[in-house]
C-alpha positions as CSV (number, residue, x, y, z in Angstrom):
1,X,50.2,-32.1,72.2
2,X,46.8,-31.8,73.3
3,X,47.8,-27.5,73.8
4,X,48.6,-27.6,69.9
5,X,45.1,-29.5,69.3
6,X,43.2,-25.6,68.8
7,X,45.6,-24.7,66.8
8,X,45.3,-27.5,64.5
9,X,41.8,-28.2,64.5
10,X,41.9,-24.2,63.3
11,X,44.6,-24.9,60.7
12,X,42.5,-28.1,59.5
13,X,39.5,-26.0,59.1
14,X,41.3,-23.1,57.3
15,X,42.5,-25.6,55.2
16,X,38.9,-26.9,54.3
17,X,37.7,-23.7,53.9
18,X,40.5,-22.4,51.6
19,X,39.2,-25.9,49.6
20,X,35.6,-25.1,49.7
21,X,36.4,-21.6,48.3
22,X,38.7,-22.8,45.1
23,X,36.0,-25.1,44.8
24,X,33.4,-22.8,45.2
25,X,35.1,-20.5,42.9
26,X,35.9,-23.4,40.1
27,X,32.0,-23.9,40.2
28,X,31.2,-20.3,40.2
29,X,33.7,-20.1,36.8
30,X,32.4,-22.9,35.3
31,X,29.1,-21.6,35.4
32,X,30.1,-18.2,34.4
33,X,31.2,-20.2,30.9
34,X,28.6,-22.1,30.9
35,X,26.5,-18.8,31.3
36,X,28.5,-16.7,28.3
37,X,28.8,-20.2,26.1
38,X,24.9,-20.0,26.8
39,X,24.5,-15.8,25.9
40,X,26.7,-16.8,22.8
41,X,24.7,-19.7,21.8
42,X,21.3,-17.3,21.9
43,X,23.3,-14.2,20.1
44,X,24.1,-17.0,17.5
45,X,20.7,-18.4,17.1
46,X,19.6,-14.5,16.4
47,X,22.2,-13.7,14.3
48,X,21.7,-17.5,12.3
49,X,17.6,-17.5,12.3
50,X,17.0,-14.4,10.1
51,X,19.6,-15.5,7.0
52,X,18.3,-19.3,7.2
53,X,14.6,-18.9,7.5
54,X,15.5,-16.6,4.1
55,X,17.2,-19.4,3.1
56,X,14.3,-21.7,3.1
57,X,12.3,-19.8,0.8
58,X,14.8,-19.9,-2.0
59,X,15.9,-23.5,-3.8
60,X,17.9,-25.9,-2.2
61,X,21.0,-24.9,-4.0
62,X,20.6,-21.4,-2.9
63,X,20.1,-22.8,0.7
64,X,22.8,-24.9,0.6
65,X,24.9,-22.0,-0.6
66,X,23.6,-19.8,2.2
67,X,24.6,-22.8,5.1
68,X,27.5,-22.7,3.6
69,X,28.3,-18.7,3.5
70,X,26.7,-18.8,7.5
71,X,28.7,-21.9,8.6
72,X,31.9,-20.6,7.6
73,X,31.2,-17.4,9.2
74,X,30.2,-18.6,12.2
75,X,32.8,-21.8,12.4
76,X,36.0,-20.6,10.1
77,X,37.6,-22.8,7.8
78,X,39.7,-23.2,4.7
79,X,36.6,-25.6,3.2
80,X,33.2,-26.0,3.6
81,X,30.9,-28.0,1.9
82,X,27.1,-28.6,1.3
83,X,25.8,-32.0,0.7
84,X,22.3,-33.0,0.0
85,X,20.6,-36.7,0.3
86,X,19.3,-37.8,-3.2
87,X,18.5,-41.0,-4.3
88,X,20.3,-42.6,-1.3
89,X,23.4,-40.9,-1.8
90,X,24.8,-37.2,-0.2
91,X,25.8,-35.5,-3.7
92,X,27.4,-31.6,-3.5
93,X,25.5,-28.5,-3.5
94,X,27.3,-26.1,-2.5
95,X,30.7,-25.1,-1.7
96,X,32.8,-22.0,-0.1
97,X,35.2,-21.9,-3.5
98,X,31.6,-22.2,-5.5
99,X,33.0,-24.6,-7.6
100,X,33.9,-28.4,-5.3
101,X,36.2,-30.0,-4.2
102,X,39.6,-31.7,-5.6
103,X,37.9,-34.5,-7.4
104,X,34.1,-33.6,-6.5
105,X,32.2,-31.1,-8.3
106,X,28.7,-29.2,-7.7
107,X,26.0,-32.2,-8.4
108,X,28.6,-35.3,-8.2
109,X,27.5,-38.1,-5.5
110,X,30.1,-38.7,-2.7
111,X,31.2,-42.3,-3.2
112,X,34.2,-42.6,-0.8
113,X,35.0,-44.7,2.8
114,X,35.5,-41.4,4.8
115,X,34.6,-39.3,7.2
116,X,31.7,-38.1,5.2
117,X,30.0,-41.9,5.0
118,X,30.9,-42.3,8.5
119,X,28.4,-39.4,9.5
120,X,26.2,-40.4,7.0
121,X,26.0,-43.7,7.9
122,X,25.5,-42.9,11.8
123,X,24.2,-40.2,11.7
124,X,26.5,-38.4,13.9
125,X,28.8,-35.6,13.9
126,X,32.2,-36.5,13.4
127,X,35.7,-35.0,13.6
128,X,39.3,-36.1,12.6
129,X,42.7,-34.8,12.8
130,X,46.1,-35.6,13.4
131,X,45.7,-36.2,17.3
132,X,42.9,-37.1,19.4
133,X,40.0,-34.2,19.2
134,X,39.8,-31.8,21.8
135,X,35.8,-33.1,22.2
136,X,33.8,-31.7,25.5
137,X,32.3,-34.7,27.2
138,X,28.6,-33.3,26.5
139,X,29.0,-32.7,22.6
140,X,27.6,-35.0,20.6
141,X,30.6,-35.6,17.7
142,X,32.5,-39.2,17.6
143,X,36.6,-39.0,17.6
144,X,37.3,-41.1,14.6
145,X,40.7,-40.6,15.5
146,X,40.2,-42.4,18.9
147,X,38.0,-45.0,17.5
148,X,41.0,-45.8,14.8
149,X,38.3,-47.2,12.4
150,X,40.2,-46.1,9.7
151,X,37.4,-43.0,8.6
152,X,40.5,-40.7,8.1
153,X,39.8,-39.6,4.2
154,X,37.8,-36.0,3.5
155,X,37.2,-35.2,0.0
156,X,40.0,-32.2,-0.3
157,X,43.0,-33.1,1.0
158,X,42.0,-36.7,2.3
159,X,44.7,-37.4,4.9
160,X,44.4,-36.9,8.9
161,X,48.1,-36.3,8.9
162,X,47.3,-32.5,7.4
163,X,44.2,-31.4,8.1
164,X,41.3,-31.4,10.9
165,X,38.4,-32.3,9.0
166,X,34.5,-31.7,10.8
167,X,31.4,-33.2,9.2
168,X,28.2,-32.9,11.2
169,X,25.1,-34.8,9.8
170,X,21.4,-32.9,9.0
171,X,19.1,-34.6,10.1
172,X,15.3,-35.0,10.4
173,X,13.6,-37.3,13.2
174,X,11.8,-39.9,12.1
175,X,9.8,-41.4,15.8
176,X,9.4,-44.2,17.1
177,X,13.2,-44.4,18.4
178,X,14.7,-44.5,14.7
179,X,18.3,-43.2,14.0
180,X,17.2,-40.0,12.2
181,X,16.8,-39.7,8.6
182,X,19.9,-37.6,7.0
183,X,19.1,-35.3,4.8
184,X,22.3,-33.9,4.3
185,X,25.8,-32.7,5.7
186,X,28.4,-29.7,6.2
187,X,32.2,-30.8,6.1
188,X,34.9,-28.3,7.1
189,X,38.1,-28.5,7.0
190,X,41.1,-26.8,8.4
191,X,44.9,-26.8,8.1
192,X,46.3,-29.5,10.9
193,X,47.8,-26.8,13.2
194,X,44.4,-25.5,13.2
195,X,42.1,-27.6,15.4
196,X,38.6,-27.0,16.1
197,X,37.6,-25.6,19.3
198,X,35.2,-26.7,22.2
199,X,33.2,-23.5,21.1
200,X,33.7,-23.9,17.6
201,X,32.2,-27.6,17.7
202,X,29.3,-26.5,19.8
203,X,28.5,-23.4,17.4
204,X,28.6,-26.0,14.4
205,X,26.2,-28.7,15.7
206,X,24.1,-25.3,16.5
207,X,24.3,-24.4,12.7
208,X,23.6,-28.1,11.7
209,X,20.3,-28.1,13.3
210,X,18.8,-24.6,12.2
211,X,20.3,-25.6,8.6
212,X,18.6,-29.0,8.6
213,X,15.2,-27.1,9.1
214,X,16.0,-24.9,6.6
215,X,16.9,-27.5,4.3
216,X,13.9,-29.8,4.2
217,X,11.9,-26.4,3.6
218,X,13.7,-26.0,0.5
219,X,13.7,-29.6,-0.7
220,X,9.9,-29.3,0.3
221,X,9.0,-26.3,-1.7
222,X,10.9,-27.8,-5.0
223,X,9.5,-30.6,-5.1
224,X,6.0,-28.5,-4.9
225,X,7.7,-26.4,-7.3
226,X,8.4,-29.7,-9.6
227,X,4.9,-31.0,-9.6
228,X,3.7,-27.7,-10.4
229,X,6.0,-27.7,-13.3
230,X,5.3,-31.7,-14.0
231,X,2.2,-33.1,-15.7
232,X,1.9,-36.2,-13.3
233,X,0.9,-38.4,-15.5
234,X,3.4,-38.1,-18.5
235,X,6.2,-36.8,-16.8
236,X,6.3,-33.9,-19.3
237,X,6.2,-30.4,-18.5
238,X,2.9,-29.2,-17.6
239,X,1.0,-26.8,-20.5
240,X,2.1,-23.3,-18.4
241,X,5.4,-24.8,-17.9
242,X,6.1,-25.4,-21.5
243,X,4.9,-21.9,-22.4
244,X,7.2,-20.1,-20.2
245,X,10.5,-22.2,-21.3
246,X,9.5,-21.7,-24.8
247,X,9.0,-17.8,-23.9
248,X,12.4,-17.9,-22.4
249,X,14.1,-19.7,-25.7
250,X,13.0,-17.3,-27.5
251,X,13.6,-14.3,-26.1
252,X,17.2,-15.6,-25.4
253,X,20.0,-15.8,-27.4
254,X,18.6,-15.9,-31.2
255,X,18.9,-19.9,-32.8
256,X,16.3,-21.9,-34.6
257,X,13.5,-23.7,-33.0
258,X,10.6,-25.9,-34.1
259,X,7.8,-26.4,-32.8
260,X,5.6,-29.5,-33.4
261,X,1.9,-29.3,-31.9
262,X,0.6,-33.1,-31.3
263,X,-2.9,-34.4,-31.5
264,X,-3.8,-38.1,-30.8
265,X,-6.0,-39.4,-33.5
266,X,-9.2,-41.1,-32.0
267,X,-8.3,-41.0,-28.6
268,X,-11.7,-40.5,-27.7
269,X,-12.9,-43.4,-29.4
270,X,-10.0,-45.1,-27.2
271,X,-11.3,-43.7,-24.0
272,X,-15.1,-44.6,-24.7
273,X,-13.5,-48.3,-25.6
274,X,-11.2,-49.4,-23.1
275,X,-12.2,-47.0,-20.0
276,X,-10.0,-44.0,-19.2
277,X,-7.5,-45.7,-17.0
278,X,-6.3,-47.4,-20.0
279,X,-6.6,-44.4,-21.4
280,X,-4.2,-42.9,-19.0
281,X,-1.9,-45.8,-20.2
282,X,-1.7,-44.9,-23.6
283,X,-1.1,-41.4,-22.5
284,X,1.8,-42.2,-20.5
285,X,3.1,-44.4,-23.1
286,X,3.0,-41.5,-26.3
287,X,4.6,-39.1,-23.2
288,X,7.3,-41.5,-23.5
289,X,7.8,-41.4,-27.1
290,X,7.6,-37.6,-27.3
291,X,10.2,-37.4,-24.5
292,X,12.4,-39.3,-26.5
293,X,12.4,-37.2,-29.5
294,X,12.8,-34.1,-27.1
295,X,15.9,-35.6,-25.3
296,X,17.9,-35.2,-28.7
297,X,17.6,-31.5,-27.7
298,X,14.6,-30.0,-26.8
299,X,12.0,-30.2,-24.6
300,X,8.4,-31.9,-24.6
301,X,5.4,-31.0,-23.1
302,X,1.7,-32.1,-22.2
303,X,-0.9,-29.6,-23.8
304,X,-4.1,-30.7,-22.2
305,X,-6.1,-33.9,-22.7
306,X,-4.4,-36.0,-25.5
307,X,-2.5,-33.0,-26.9
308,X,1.5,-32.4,-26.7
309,X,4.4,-30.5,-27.7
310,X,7.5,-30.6,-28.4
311,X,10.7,-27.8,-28.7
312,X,13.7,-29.3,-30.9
313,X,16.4,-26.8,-31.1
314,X,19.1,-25.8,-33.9
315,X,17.4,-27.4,-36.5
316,X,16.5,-26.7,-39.9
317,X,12.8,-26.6,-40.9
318,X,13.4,-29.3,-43.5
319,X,15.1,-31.2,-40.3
320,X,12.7,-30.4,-37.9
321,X,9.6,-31.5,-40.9
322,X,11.4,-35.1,-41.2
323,X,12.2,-35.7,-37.7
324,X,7.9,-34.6,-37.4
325,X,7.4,-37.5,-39.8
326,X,9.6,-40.1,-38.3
327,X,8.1,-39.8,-35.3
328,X,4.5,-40.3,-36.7
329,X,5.6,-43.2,-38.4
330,X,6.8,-44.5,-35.3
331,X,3.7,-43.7,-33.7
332,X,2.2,-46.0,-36.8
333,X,4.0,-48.6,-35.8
334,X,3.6,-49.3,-32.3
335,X,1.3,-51.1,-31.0
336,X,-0.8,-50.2,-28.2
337,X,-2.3,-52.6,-26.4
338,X,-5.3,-52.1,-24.2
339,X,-5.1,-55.5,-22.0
340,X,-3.3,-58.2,-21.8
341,X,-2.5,-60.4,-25.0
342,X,-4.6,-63.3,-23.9
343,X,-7.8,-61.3,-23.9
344,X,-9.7,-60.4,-27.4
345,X,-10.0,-56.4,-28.1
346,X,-11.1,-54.3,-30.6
347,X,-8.3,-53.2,-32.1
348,X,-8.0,-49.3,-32.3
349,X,-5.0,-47.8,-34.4
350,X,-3.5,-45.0,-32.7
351,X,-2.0,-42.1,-34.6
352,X,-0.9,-38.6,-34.2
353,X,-1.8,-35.6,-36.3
354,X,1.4,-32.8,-36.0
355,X,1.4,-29.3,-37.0
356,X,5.2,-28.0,-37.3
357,X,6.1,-24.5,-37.0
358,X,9.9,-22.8,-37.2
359,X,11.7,-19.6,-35.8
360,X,12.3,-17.2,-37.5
361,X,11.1,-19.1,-41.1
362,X,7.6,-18.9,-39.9
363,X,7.5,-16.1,-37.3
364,X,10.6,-14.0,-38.1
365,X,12.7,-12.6,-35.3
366,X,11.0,-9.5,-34.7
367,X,7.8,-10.4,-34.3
368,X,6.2,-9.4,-31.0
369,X,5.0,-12.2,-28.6
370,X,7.0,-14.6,-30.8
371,X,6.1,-17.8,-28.5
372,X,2.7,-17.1,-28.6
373,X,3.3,-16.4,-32.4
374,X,5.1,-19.9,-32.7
375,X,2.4,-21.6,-30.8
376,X,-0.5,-20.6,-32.8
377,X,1.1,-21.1,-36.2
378,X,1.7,-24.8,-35.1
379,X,-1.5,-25.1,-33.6
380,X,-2.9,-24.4,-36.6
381,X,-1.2,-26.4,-38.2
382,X,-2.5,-29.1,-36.6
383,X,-6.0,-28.5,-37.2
384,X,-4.7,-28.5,-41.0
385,X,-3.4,-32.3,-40.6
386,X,-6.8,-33.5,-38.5
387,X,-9.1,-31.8,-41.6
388,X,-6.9,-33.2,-44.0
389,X,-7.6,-37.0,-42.8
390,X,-5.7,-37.1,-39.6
391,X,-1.7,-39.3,-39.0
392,X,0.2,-36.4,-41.2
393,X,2.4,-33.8,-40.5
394,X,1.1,-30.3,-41.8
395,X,3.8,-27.3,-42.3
396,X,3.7,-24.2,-44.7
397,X,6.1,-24.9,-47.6
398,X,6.4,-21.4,-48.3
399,X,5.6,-18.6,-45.9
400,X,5.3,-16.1,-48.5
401,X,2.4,-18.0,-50.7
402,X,1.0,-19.7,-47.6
403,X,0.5,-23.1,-49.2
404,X,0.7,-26.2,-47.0
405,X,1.3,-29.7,-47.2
């Protein structure tokens, strides 16, 4: 026994060594993929950057569309689709079919108990599928099929039993240790002999962060866009904003339009009064009034100071001349308070003077600059009504002899 002891002291050693090699060699593999899963993830972040960082400068439909188009190159799927946070609810921006899902379309809010809340209640990554996921241990994505919470529904086919469905979250941090902000999400979807790989997954959380950058760019620079376009006080369209959608009416398809140019009648007696914030008040409160004569179709718009405008589309000039005076009666009417009841104030009627103008009855069709055109007829228009003793609408009755009312 103790002449066999070399020789197995020499086998027990080979033994270990043969060990320490597979084991070596496992390690030396697995870092190899770790290596090439890291190369991949840096040829992905240079082939991703360049469409993305494009993406941010355009709206956030158009970026929505580009994650889209990017995520389903880079992660293939039979679905993708785009949501964005609004209002405190993920509605659709984009999809890979450009039109939605079964029973979602472009701009509808997701209201359903699936996957799709579950991420955007978490704010986690999440994936679902007829079996449990094939989920690497460092990936941040939640097996709803192992936590059975019943978040099985997508919003195409909506049943585990056919389809692997993938939703990962974008997200923005918000400090202080706070689940971040969602902002938005991608869902994919897949056929349920078609699971998502370990790569796959890893390449879409990837995608998800570089698109959640890219988003809240593009949310950013509409909403500079909208205030830009918004007079802040009124909630109209701001002067240049007006002029460029009337410019765009116009040299559009041909219909009527009218054009009524608004001035406030002794608003700067009101100002000198009550003080410009209440001012601002009454402002806010005639915006309102314009805006809903405009949402019968048209548009409104804040001129400058206490002067407005307002598009009404396919209608008559007789139409357009009594809507004008309906609305300056209603003007009449209201009352305008500049403090509250209890408290004595001079009382200041407010009323409007309107000039009306109509395409093509008074600026025919092929006139040049036919906005501009439109826009001077009814400004002066207006300055007919204020000479004439100010709360009346002033239109030509008849281009041809030029008289007015």
């Amino acid at each position: 026994m103790i002449g066999h002891l070399p020789w197995i002291i020499a086998a027990a050693c080979a033994i270990v060594a043969a060990a320490v090699f597979v084991w070596q060699r496992l390690q030396l593999k697995s870092l190899q993929r770790r290596v090439m899963r890291a190369e991949r993830r840096v040829a992905l972040l240079s082939e991703l950057a360049p469409p993305l960082t494009q993406a941010a400068r355009d709206s956030t439909a158009q970026t929505c569309q580009r994650i889209v188009e990017r995520f389903r190159t880079l992660v293939p799927a039979s679905h993708v689709l785009c949501f964005v946070a609004h209002d405190g609810r993920l509605e659709l921006a984009a999809a890979s079919d450009g039109q939605g899902a079964t029973y979602l379309r472009i701009g509808d809010a997701y209201e359903g108990e699936g996957i799709i809340a579950w991420t955007e209640r978490n704010a986690c990554a999440a994936l679902i599928g007829p079996s449990r996921a094939p989920i690497a241990s460092g990936l941040q994505i939640a097996d709803l099929w192992a936590l059975g919470d019943g978040y099985r529904n997508g919003p195409l086919l909506g049943s585990r039993d056919r389809v692997w469905a993938l939703c990962v979250p974008l997200t923005q941090p918000r400090g202080y240790g706070l689940r971040p902000a969602v902002i938005g999400a991608v869902y994919a979807e897949r056929k349920h002999d078609d699971p998502f790989n370990e790569d796959e997954l890893g390449t879409a959380l990837t995608v998800a962060r570089l698109s959640a950058d890219a988003l809240q760019r593009a949310r950013f620079a509409d909403e500079v866009k909208r205030e830009a376009e918004i007079d802040p006080l009124t909630q109209l369209l701001s002067a240049s904003s007006f002029r460029k959608r009337l410019r765009e009416v116009l040299e559009g398809p041909r219909r009527d339009v009218a054009l009524f140019f608004i001035d406030t009648d002794r608003f700067k007696l009101w100002n000198d009064t009550f003080g410009h914030a209440v001012g601002d008040v009454l402002l806010r409160s005639l915006g309102q009034i314009f805006a809903d004569v405009a949402a019968t179709g048209g548009f409104a718009g804040r001129n400058g100071g206490d002067e407005f405008c307002i598009v009404l589309f396919d209608r008559t000039k007789d139409d357009a001349v009594a809507v004008a005076e309906a609305l300056r009666a209603r003007v009449e009417r209201s009352e305008f308070t500049a403090g509250p009841p209890s408290v004595p104030q001079p009382r200041i009627p407010i009323t409007i003077s309107v000039g009306v103008a109509h395409y093509p009855v008074d600026v025919p069709a092929h006139a040049e600059a036919p906005a501009d055109r439109l826009l001077e007829a009814a400004d002066a228009r207006m300055y007919d009504a204020k000479r004439e003793g100010r709360n009346r609408v002033s239109y030509l009755r008849a281009r041809a002899l030029g008289t007015k009312m």
